[in-house]
Each structure stands twice: as C-alpha cells, then as structure tokens.
C-alpha positions as a Markdown table, in Angstrom:
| # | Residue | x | y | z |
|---|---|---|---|---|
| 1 | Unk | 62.5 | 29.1 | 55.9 |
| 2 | Unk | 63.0 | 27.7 | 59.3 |
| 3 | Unk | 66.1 | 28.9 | 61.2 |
| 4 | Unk | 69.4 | 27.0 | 61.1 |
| 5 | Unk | 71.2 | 25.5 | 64.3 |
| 6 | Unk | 73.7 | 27.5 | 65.7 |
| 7 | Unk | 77.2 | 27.1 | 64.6 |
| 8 | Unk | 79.6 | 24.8 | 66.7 |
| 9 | Unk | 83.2 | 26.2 | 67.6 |
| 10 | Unk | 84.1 | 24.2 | 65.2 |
| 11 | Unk | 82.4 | 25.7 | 62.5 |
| 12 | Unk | 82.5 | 29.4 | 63.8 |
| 13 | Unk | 85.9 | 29.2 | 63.4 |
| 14 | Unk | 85.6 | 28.7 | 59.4 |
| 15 | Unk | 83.4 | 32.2 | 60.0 |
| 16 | Unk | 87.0 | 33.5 | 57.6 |
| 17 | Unk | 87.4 | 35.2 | 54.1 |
| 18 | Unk | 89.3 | 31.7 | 53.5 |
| 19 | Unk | 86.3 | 29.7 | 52.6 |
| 20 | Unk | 84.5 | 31.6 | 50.4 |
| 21 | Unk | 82.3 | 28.0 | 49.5 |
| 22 | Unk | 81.4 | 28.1 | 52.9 |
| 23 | Unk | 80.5 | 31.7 | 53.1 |
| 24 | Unk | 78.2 | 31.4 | 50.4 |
| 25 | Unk | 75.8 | 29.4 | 52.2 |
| 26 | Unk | 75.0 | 32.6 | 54.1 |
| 27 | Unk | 74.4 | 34.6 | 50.7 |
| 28 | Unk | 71.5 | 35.1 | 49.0 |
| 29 | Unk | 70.8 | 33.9 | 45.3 |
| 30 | Unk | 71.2 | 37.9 | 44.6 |
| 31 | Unk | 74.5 | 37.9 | 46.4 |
| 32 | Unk | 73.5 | 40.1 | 50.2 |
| 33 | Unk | 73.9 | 38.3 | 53.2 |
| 34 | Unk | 71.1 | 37.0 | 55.0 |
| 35 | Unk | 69.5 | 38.0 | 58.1 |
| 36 | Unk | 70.0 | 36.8 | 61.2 |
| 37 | Unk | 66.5 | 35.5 | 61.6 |
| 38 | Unk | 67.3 | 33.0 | 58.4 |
| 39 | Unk | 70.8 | 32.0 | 59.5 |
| 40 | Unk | 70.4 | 31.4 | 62.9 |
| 41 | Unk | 73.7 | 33.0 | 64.2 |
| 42 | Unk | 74.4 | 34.7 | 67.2 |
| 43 | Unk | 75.1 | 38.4 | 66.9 |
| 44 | Unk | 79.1 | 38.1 | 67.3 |
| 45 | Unk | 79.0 | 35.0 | 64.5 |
| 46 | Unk | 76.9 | 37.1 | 62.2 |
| 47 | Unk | 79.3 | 40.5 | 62.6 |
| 48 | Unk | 81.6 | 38.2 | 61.9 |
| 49 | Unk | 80.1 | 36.9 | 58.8 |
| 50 | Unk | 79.4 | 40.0 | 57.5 |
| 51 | Unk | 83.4 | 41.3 | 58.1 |
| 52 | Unk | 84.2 | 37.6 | 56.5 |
| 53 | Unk | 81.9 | 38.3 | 53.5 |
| 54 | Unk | 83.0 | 42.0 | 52.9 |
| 55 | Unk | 87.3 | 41.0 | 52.8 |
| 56 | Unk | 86.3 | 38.0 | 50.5 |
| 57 | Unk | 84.5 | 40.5 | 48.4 |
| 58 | Unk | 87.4 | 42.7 | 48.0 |
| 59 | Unk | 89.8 | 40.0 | 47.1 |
| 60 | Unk | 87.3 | 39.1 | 44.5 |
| 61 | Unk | 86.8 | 35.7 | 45.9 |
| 62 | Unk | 83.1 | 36.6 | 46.7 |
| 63 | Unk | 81.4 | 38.4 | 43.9 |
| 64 | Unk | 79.8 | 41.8 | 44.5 |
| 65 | Unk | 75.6 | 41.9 | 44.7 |
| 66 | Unk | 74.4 | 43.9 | 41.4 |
| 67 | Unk | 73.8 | 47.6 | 42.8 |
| 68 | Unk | 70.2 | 48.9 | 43.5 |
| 69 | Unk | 70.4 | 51.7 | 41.5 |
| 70 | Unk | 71.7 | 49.6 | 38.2 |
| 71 | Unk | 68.5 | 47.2 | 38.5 |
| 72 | Unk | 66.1 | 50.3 | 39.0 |
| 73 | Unk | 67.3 | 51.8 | 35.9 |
| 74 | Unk | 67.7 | 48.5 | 33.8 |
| 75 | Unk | 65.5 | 48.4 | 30.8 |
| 76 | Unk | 65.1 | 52.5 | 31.4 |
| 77 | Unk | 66.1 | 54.4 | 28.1 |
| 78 | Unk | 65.9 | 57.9 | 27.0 |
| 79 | Unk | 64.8 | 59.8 | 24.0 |
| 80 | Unk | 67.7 | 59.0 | 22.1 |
| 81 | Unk | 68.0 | 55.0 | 23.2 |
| 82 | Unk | 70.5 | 55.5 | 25.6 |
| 83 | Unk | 70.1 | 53.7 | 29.0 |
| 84 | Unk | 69.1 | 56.4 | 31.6 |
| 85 | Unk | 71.9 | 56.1 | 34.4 |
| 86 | Unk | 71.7 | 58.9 | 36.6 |
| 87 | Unk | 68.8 | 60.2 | 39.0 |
| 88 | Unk | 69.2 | 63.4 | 37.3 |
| 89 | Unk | 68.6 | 62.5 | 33.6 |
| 90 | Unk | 65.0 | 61.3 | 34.8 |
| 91 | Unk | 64.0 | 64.6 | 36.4 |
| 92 | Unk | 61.3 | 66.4 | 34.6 |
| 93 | Unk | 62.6 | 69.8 | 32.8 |
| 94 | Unk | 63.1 | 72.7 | 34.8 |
| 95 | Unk | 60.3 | 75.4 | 33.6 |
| 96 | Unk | 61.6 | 78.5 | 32.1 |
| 97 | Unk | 61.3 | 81.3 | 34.2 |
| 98 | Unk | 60.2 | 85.0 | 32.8 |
C-alpha cells in the first residue's frame, strides 16, 4: 500500500472525535489504527489520531476492535462444550504430589 499525502491544515484540523466517518479512513477493516508508515502522518497528526480514535471509542461513536484474547479462544471448547475463556482453564492439570 503506498503511503498517503500528508494532511493539509485543513484536514489536520478534522484530526477530532467529531468525525468519526473521517476517522475511520485511518482504521483498519479489524477496527486498530494504522501505522504511520500506511497513513502517511506526521508524528504530532498520528498522536493525534490515536487520542481522536480512543475519545470516539468511548462515546461509542467508533466501535471497539474485537480483543485478542476472544479471537484466540474462539472456536476453543472444553470437555463439557463450554467455550474455554480463560488462560487458566487451558493449563494442563497440576500432577499430584506424594
């Protein structure tokens, strides 16, 4: 993907929780921000991309990326069907000690 021109002030200044349509150009299908190296902002525009993205997030006019963990475990289940959601129910049994 071939880097984007840098923002005018014009457009820098719409870097604001405001325009969450405009925001989402910087997202990823999966909902992270993209690098610097694929948006072609400076490193003031992308911090303030990142603060922009995070406040529209928690005003739920951004949706949240899926956590990590929950697409590890996805499709996971244990003995008894039910979906494995902790690191701990995967651990092996302790041994029993004499």
């Amino acid at each position: 993907m071939a880097a984007r021109e840098p923002l005018s002030d014009a457009e820098a200044d719409r870097l604001t929780y405001r325009d969450p349509d405009f925001l989402s150009q910087y997202l990823r299908r999966d909902g992270r921000i993209k690098s610097r190296r694929q948006t072609g902002l400076s490193r003031c525009q992308q911090a303030r991309l990142a603060r922009a993205v995070k406040i529209a997030r928690e005003l739920a006019l951004i949706p949240f990326p899926p956590h990590r963990r929950a697409l590890e475990v996805k499709g996971m289940t244990g003995p008894d069907g039910k979906a494995l959601d902790t690191k701990s129910e995967r651990r092996r049994p302790r041994r029993s000690t004499r």
